[in-house]
C-alpha positions as a Python dict, from the first residue, in 0.01 Angstrom:
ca = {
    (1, 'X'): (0, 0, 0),
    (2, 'X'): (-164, -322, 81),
    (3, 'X'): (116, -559, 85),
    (4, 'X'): (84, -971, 68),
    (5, 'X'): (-134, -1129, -137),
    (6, 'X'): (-397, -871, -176),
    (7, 'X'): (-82, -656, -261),
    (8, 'X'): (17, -931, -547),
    (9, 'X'): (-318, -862, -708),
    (10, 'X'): (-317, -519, -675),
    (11, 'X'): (9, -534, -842),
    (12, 'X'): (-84, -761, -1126),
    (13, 'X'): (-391, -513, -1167),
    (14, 'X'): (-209, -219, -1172),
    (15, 'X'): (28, -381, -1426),
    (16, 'X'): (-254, -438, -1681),
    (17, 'X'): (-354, -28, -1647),
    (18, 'X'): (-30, 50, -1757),
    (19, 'X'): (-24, -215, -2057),
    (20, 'X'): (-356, -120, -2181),
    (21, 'X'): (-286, 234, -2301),
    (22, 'X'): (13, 85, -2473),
    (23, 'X'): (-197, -131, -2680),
    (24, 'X'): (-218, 227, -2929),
    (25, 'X'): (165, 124, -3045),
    (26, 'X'): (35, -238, -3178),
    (27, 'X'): (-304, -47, -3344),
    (28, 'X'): (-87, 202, -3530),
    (29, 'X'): (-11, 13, -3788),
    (30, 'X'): (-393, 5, -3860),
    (31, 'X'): (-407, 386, -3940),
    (32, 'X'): (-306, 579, -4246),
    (33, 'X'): (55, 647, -4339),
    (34, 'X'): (16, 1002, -4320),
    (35, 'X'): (-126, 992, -3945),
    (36, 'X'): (55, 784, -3709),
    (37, 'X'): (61, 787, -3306),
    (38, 'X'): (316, 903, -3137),
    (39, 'X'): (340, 751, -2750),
    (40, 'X'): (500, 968, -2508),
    (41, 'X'): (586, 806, -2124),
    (42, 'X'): (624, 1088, -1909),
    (43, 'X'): (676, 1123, -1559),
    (44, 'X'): (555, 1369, -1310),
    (45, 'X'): (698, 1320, -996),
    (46, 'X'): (622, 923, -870),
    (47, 'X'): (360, 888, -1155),
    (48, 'X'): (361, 803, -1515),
    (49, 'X'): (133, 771, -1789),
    (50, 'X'): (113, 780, -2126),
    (51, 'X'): (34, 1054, -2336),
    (52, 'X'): (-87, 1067, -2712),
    (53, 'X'): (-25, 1289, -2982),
    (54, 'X'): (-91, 1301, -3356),
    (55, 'X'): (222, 1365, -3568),
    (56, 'X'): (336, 1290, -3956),
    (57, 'X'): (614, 1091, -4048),
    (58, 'X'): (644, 776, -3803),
    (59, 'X'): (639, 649, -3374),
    (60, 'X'): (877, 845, -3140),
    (61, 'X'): (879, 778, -2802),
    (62, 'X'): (948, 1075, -2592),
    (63, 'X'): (1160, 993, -2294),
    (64, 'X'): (1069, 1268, -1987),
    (65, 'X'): (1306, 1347, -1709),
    (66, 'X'): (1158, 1234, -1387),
    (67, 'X'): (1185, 1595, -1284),
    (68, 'X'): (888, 1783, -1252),
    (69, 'X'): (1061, 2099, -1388),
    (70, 'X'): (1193, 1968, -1698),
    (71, 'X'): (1121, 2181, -2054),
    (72, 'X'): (1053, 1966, -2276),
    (73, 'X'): (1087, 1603, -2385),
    (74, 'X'): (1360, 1426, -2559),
    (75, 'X'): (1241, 1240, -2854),
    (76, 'X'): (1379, 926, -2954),
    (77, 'X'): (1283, 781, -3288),
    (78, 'X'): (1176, 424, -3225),
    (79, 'X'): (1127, 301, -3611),
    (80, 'X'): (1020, 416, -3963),
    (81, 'X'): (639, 437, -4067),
    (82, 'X'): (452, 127, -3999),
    (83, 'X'): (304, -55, -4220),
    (84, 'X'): (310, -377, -4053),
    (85, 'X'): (290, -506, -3732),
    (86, 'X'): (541, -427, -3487),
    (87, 'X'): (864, -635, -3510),
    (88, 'X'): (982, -896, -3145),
    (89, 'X'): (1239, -586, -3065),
    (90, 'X'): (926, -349, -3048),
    (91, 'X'): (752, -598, -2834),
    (92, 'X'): (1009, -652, -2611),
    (93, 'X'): (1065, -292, -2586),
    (94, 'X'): (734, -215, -2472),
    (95, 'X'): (728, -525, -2239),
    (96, 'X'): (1075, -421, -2064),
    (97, 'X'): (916, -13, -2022),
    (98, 'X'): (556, -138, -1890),
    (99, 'X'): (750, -420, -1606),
    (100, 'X'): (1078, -172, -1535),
    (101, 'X'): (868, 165, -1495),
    (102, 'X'): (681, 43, -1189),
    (103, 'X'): (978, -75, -1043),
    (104, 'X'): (1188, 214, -1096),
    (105, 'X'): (901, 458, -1018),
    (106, 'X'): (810, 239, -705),
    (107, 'X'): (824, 384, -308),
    (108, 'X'): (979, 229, -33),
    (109, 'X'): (756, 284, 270),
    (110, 'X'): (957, 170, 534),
    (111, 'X'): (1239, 438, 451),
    (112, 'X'): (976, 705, 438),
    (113, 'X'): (818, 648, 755),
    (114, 'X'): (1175, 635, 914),
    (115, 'X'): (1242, 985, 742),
    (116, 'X'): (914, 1093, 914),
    (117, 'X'): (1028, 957, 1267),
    (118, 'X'): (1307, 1200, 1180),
    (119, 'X'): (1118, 1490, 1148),
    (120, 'X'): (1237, 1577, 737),
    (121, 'X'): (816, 1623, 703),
    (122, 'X'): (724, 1792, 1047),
    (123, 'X'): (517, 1683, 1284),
    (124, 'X'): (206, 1697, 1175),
    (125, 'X'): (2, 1308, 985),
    (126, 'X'): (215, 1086, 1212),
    (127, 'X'): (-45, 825, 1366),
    (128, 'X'): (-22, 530, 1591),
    (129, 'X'): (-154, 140, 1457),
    (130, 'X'): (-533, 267, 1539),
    (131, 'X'): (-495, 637, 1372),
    (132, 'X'): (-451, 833, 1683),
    (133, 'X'): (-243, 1113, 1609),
    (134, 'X'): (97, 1100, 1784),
    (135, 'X'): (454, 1257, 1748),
    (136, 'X'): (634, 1213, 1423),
    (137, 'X'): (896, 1026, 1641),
    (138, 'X'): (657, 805, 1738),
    (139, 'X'): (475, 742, 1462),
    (140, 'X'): (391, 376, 1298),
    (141, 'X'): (110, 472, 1063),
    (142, 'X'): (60, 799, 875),
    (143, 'X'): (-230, 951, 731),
    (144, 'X'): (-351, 916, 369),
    (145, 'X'): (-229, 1327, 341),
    (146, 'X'): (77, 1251, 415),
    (147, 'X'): (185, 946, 291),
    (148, 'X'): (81, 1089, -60),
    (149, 'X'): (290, 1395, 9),
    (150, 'X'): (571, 1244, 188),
    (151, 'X'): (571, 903, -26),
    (152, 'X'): (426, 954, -360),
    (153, 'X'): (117, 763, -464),
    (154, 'X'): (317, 462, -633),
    (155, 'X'): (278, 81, -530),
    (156, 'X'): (530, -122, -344),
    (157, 'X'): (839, -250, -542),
    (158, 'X'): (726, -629, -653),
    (159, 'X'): (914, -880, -470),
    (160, 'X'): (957, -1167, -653),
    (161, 'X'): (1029, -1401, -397),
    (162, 'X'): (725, -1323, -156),
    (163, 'X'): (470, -1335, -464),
    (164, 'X'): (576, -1705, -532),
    (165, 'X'): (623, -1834, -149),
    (166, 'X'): (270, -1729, -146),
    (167, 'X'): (185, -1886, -467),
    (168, 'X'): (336, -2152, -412),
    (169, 'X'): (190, -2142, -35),
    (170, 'X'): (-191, -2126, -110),
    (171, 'X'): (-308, -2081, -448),
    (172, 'X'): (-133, -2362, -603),
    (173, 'X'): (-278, -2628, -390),
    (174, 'X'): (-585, -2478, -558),
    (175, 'X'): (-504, -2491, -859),
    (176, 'X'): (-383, -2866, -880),
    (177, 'X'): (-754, -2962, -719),
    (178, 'X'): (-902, -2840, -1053),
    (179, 'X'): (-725, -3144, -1219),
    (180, 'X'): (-985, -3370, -979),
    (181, 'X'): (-1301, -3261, -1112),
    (182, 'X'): (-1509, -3498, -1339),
    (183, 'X'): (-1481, -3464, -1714),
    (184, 'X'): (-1593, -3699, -1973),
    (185, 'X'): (-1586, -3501, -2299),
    (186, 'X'): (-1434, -3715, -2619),
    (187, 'X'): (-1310, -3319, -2728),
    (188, 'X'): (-1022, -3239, -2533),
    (189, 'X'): (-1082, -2861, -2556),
    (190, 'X'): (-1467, -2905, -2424),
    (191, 'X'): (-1343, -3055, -2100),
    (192, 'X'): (-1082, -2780, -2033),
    (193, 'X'): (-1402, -2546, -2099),
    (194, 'X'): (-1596, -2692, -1818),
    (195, 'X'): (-1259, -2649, -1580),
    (196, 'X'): (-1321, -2265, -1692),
    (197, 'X'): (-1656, -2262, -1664),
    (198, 'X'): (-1629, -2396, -1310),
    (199, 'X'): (-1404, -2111, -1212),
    (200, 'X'): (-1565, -1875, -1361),
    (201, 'X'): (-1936, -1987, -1202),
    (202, 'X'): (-1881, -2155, -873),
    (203, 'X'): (-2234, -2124, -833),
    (204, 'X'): (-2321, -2320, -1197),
    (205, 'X'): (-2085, -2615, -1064),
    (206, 'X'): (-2264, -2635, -702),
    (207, 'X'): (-2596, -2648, -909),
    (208, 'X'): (-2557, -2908, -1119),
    (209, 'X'): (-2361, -3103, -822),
    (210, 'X'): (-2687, -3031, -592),
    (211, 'X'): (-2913, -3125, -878),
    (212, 'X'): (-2779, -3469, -941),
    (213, 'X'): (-2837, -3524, -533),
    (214, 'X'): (-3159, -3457, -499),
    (215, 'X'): (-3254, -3653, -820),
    (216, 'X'): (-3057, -3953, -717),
    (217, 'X'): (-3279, -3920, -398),
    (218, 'X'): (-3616, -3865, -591),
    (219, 'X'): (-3600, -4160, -835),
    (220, 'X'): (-3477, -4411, -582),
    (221, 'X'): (-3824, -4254, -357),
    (222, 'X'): (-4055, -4308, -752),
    (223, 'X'): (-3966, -4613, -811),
    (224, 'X'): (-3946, -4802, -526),
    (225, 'X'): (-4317, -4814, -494),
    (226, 'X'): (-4325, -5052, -844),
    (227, 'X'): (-4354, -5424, -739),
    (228, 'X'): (-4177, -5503, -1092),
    (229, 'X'): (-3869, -5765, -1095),
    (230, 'X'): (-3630, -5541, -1281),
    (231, 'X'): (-3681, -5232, -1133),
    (232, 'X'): (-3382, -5228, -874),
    (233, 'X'): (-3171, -5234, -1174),
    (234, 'X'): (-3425, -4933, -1370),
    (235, 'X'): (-3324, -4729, -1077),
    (236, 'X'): (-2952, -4752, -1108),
    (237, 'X'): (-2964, -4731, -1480),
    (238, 'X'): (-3153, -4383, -1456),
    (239, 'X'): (-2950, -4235, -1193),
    (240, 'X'): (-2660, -4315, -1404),
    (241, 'X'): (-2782, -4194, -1724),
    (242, 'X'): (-2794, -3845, -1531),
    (243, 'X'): (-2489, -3712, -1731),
    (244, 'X'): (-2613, -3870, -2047),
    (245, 'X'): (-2832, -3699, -2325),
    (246, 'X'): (-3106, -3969, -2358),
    (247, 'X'): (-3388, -3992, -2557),
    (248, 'X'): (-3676, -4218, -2440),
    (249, 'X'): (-3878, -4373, -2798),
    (250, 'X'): (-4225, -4534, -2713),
    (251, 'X'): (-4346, -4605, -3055),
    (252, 'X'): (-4344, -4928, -3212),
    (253, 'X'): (-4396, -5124, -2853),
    (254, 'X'): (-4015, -5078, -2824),
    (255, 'X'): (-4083, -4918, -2468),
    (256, 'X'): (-4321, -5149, -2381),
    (257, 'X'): (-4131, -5418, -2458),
    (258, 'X'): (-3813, -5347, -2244),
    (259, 'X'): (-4057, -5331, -1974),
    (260, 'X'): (-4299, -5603, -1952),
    (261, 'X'): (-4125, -5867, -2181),
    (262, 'X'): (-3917, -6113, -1942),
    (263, 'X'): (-3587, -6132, -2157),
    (264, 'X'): (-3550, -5772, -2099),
    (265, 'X'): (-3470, -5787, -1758),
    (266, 'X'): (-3153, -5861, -1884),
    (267, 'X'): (-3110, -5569, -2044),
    (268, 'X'): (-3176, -5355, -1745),
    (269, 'X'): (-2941, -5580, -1578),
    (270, 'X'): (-2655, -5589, -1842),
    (271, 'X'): (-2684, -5169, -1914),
    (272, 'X'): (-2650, -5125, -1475),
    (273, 'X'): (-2327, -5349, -1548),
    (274, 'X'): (-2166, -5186, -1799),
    (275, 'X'): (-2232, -4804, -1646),
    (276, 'X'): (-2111, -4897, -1332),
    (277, 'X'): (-1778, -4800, -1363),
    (278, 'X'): (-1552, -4667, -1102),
    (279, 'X'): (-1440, -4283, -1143),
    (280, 'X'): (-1402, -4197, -766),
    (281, 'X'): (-1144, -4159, -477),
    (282, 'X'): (-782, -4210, -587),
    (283, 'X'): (-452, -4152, -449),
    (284, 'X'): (-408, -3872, -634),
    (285, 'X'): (-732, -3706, -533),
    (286, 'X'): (-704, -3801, -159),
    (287, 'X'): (-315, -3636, -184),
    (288, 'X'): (-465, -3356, -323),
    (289, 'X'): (-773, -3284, -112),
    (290, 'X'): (-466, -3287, 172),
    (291, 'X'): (-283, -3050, 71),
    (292, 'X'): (-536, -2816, 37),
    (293, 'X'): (-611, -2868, 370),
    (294, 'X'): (-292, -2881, 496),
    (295, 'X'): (-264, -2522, 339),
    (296, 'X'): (-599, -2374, 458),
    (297, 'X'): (-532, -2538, 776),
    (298, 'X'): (-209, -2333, 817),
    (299, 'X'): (-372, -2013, 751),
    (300, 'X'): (-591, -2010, 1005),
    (301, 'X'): (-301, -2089, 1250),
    (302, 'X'): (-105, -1752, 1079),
    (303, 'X'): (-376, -1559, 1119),
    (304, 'X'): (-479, -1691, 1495),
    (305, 'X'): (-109, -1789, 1619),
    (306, 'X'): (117, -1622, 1403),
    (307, 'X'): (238, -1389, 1668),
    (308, 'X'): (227, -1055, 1566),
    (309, 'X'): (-63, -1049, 1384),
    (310, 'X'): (-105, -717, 1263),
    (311, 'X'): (223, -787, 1090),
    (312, 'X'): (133, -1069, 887),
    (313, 'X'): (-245, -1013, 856),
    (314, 'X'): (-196, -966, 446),
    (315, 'X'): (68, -1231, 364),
    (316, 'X'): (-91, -1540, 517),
    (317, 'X'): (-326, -1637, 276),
    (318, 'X'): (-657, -1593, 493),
    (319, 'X'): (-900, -1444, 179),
    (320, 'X'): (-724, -1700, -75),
    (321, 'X'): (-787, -2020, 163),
    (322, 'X'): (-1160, -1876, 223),
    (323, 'X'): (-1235, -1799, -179),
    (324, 'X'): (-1168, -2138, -356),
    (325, 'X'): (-1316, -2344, -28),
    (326, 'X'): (-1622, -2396, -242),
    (327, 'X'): (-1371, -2608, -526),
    (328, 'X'): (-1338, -2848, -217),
    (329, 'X'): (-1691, -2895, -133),
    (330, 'X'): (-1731, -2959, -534),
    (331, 'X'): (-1453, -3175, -562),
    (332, 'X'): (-1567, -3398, -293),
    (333, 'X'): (-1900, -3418, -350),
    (334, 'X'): (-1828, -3525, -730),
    (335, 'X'): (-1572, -3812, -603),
    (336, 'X'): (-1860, -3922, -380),
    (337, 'X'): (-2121, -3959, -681),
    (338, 'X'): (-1933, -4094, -912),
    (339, 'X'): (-2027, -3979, -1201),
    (340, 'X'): (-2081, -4174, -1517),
    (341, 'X'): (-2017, -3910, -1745),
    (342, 'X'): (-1712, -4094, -2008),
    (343, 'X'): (-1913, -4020, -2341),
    (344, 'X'): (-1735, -4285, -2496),
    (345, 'X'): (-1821, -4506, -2210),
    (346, 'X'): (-2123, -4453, -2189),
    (347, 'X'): (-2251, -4494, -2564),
    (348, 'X'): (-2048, -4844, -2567),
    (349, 'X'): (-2250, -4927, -2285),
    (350, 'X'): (-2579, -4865, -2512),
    (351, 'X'): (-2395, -5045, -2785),
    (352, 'X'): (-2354, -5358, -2576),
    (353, 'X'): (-2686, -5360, -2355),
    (354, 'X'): (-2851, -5291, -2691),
    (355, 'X'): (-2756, -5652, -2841),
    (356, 'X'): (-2971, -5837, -2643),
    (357, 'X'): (-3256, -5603, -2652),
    (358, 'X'): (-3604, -5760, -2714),
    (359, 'X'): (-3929, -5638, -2920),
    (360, 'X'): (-4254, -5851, -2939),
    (361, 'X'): (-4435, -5871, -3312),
    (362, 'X'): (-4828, -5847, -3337),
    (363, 'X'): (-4831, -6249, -3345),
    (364, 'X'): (-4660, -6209, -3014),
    (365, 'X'): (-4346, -6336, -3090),
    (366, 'X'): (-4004, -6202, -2894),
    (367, 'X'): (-3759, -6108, -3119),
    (368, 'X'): (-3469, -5917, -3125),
    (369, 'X'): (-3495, -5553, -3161),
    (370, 'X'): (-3211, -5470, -3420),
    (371, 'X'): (-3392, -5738, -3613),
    (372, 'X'): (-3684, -5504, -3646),
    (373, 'X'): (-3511, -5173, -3692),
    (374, 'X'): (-3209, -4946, -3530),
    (375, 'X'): (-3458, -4751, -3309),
    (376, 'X'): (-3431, -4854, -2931),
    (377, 'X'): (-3628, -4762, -2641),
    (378, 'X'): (-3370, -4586, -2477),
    (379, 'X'): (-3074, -4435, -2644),
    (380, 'X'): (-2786, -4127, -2604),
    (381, 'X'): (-2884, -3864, -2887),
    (382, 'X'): (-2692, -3816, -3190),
    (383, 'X'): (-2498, -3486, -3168),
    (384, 'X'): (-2604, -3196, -3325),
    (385, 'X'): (-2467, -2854, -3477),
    (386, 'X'): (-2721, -2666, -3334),
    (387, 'X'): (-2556, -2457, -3037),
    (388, 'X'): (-2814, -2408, -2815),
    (389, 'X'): (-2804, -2748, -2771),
    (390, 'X'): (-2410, -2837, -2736),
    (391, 'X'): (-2415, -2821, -2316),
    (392, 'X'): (-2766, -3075, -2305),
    (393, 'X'): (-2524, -3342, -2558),
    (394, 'X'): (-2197, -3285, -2312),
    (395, 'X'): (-2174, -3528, -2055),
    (396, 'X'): (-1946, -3321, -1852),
    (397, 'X'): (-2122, -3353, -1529),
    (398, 'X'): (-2145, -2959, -1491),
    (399, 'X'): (-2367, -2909, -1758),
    (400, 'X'): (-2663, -3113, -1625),
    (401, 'X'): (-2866, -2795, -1527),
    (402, 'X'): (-2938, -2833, -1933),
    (403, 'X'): (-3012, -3213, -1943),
    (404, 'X'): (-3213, -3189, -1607),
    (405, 'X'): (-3549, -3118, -1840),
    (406, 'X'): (-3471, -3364, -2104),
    (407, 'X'): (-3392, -3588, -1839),
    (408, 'X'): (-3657, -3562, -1634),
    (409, 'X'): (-3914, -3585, -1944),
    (410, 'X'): (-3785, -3944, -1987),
    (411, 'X'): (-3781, -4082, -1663),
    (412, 'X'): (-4188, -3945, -1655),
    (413, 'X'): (-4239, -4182, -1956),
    (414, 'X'): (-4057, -4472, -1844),
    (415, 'X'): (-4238, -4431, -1519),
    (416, 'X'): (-4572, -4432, -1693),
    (417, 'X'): (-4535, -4760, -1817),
    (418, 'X'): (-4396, -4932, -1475),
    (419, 'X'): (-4655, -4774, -1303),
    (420, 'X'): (-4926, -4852, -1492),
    (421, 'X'): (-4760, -5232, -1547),
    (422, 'X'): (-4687, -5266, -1152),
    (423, 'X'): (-5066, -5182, -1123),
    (424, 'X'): (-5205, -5447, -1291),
    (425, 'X'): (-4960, -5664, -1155),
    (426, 'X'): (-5120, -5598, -801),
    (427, 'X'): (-5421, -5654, -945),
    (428, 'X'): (-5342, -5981, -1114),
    (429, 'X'): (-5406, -5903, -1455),
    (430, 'X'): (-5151, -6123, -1691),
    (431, 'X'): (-5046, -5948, -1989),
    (432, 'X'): (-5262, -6210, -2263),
    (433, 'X'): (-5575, -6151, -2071),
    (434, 'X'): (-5589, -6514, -1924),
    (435, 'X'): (-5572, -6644, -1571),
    (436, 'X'): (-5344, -6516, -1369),
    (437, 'X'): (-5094, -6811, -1268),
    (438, 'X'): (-4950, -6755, -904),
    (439, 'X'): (-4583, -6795, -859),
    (440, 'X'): (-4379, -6983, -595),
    (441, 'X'): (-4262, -6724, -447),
    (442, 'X'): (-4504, -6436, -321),
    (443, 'X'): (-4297, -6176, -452),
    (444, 'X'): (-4200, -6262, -758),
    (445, 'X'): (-4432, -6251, -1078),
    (446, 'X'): (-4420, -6594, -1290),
    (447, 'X'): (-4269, -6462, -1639),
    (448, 'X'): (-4608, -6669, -1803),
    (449, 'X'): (-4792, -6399, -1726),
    (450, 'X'): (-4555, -6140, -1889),
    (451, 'X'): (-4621, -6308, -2234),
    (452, 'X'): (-4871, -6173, -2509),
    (453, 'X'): (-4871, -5976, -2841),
    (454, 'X'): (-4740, -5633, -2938),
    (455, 'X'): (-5105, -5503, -2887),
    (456, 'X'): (-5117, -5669, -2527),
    (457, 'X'): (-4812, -5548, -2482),
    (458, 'X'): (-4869, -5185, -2541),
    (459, 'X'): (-5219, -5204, -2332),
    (460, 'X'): (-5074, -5337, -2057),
    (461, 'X'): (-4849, -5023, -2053),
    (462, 'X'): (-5135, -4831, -2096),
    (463, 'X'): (-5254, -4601, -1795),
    (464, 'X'): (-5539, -4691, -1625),
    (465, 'X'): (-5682, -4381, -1574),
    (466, 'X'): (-5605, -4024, -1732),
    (467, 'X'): (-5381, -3915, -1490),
    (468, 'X'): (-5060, -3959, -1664),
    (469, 'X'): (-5165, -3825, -2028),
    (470, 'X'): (-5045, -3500, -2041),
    (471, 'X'): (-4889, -3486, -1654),
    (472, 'X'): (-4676, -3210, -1656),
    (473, 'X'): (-4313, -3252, -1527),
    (474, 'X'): (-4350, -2920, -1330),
    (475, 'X'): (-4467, -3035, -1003),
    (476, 'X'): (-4408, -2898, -694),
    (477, 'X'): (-4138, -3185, -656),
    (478, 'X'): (-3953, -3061, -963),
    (479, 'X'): (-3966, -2693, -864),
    (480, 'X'): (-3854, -2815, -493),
    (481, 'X'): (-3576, -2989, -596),
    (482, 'X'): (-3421, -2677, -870),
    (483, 'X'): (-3521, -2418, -554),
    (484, 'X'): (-3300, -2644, -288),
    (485, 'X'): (-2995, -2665, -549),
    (486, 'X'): (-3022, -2310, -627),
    (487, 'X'): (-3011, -2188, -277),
    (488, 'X'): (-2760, -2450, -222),
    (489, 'X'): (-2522, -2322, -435),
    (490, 'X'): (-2587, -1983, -343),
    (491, 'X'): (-2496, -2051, 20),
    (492, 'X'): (-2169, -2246, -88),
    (493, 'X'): (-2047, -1957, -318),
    (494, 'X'): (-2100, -1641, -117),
    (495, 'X'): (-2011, -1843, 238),
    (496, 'X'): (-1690, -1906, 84),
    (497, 'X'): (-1664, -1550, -148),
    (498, 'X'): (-1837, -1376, 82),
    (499, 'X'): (-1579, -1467, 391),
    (500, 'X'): (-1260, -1366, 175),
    (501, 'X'): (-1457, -1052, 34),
    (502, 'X'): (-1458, -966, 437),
    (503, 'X'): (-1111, -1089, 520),
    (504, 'X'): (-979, -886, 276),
    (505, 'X'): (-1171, -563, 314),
    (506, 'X'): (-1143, -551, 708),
    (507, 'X'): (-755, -638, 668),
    (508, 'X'): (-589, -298, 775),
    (509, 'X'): (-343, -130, 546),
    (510, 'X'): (-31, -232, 756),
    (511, 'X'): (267, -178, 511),
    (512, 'X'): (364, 124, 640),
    (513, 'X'): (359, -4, 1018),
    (514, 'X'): (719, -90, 1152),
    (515, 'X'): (584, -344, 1382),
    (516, 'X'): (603, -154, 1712),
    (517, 'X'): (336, -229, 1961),
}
């Protein structure tokens, strides 16, 4: 009796009980020609269901009188034995019965608490706003007894207009926020997956949103300890290549190479560059974000200013504002990042950066790598058919809860070798094992003593010690980090669920009041 919005859903879900035990009528076809189902709508009193019986020959529908009393049904052939799906007539004729019945077979409240003012039901179940019992002729609330009795047990007729003002009102604004989320995907159909993913797992989208923080945060605090002349530009490219699948290839000196060899600092440089495109506030997003705000804003003035607010408790939108508040938080957070998560984008970057990318030879000359071969040090991976790995090769941003390992295993490596490089650096240990030549400026490191062969190359890169052979990536950083994004998202979906869970379950049942103080 709820009426409103919770009343629109209750509507829409008592809509879907009726269809479903139609669904027999499209299935009959399926059965033998000797046995077919006949579907029978009958009506006792305000309710109606749908009743099954096994008959030869073909469908009837039996039409009951709405009375009670009535001795038997007419039946009212609807077609001949079917052997093939139902035709658009059919369709439309179960459509039109499933929508009209609850209309027709609908109560009006407001008439039936004025014919208990009046005394046609006695004076007994009459209540007042707070379920004191009163006078029928003072009555504004009735008790569940009587309203059954007196009213039927049927919803409210659906009002057309009221469902879309409030559609219109507050879920729409909503709805047209989704359109503002990042996507990336080349298919089509895999970005509209993530928008359904995202509604379907608030918590999933918060995750991966919180996750991409805290790791933008923890490689900016790894690598700023490296005294390495490229490494402001390392840092951007790996927080970047967040959304990306990347594979990290040490053999051959290749990683080496990109990081000790001087003519690859402008390949970190160039890669930055190219991923440092803009996806971030726009007109449209800002106009957006506002009129969602605009909307939520106005139902918390309904609900605190609106007047009579037992009145209007259920049609102002309260539960619908509070349940998709965590979309905002999302929404914003993503514009705030950034995220460089264009597939297309992203592997033209590789393509580009990748042309000036430098290997050294065992005579220790510097050569191009696609000279050599068409592995790199860093690279996207090739997609795959294997399923189980289709969300780690998306670079939708939502799905980097599945690249955050894969991710994570990479920037270890590449760390290993600045580390161990920025070490012997401090130390002043040139890369050929000669003197160490001093540069100009204190903080930079002459490129002379970058230079050396592929076996220099890969020593120098080398760890000093044990400690990085076999470090495992499960440290009580990593662990930190997924625990404060889990409980993160937690908060953010069940402070915003949880609220509009309570809005709507303390809202009282007020369709039956008449307003009265």
């Amino acid at each position: 009796m709820a009426g409103g919005i919770r009343g629109s859903f209750l509507k829409v879900k008592l809509f879907l009980l009726r269809a479903v035990p139609a669904l027999p009528l499209f299935a009959v076809s399926q059965l033998p020609a000797t046995s077919h189902d006949v579907v029978c709508n009958r009506a006792e009193g305000f309710s109606a269901y749908l009743h099954k019986k096994r008959l030869r020959g073909g469908v009837l529908l039996f039409s009951y009188p709405l009375q009670p009393s009535a001795p038997s049904p007419v039946c009212t052939p609807l077609h001949e034995p079917l052997t093939t799906m139902p035709s658009t007539s059919h369709v439309f004729t179960l459509i039109f019965l499933t929508t009209l019945l609850p209309i027709v077979l609908s109560s009006n409240f407001q008439q039936c608490l004025a014919d208990v003012n009046a005394g046609k039901f006695g004076e007994v179940g009459g209540t007042d706003n707070h379920g004191n019992p009163v006078k029928s002729s003072q009555a504004t609330a009735l008790t569940y007894d009587l309203c059954v009795s007196a009213c039927g047990a049927e919803q409210e007729p659906f009002d057309w207009s009221v469902f879309s003002q409030q559609f219109a009102s507050w879920l729409l604004p909503w709805l047209s926020l989704l359109s503002q989320l990042p996507f990336g995907a080349h298919d089509k159909l895999k970005n509209f997956e993530s928008v359904i993913l995202a509604l379907g797992s608030p918590t999933l989208a918060a995750y991966s949103l919180a996750l991409t923080v805290f790791n933008g945060y923890w490689i900016r605090r790894r690598f700023r300890k490296y005294d390495w002349p490229s490494i402001s530009h390392v840092v951007k490219v790996l927080t970047y290549l967040q959304h990306a699948p990347i594979v990290v290839d040490g053999g051959g000196g290749l990683l080496s190479s990109l990081v000790v060899v001087p003519q690859n600092d402008a390949w970190w440089k160039d890669l930055a560059s190219h991923l440092n495109y803009t996806h971030t506030w726009s007109i449209s997003a800002a106009t957006s974000i506002i009129w969602v705000v605009i909307a939520y804003l106005f139902t918390v003035v309904d609900s605190v200013g609106g007047g009579n607010i037992t009145a209007s408790v259920n049609a102002n939108g309260q539960g619908v504002g509070d349940l998709w508040m965590w979309l905002l938080s999302v929404v914003i957070g993503w514009l705030q990042l950034s995220p460089k998560s264009d597939s297309k984008k992203l592997r033209a970057a590789f393509d580009k950066a990748n042309e000036i990318a430098y290997v050294v030879d065992y005579e220790g000359n510097v050569v191009k790598a696609s000279s050599r071969s068409r592995r790199r040090a860093i690279s996207m991976r090739q997609e795959t058919s294997d399923r189980l790995q289709q969300d780690e090769h998306c670079t939708i941003p939502i799905y980097n809860y599945a690249r955050f390992i894969p991710w994570l295993r990479g920037v270890e490596e590449i760390a290993s070798a600045f580390d161990t490089a920025s070490e012997r650096a401090k130390n002043r240990l040139a890369v050929s094992g000669k003197e160490w030549i001093e540069s100009p400026v204190d903080a930079e490191i002459t490129p002379i003593n970058r230079v050396g062969t592929l076996y220099d190359i890969e020593r120098y890169c080398t760890p000093l010690f044990q400690r990085w052979k076999g470090k495992s990536i499960w440290d009580k950083q990593t662990i930190l980090r997924m625990s404060c994004a889990a409980v993160f998202a937690l908060f953010l979906q069940w402070g915003t669920t949880g609220s509009a869970i309570m809005v709507v379950f303390l809202t009282p049942t007020i369709s039956m009041w008449l307003g009265r103080k």
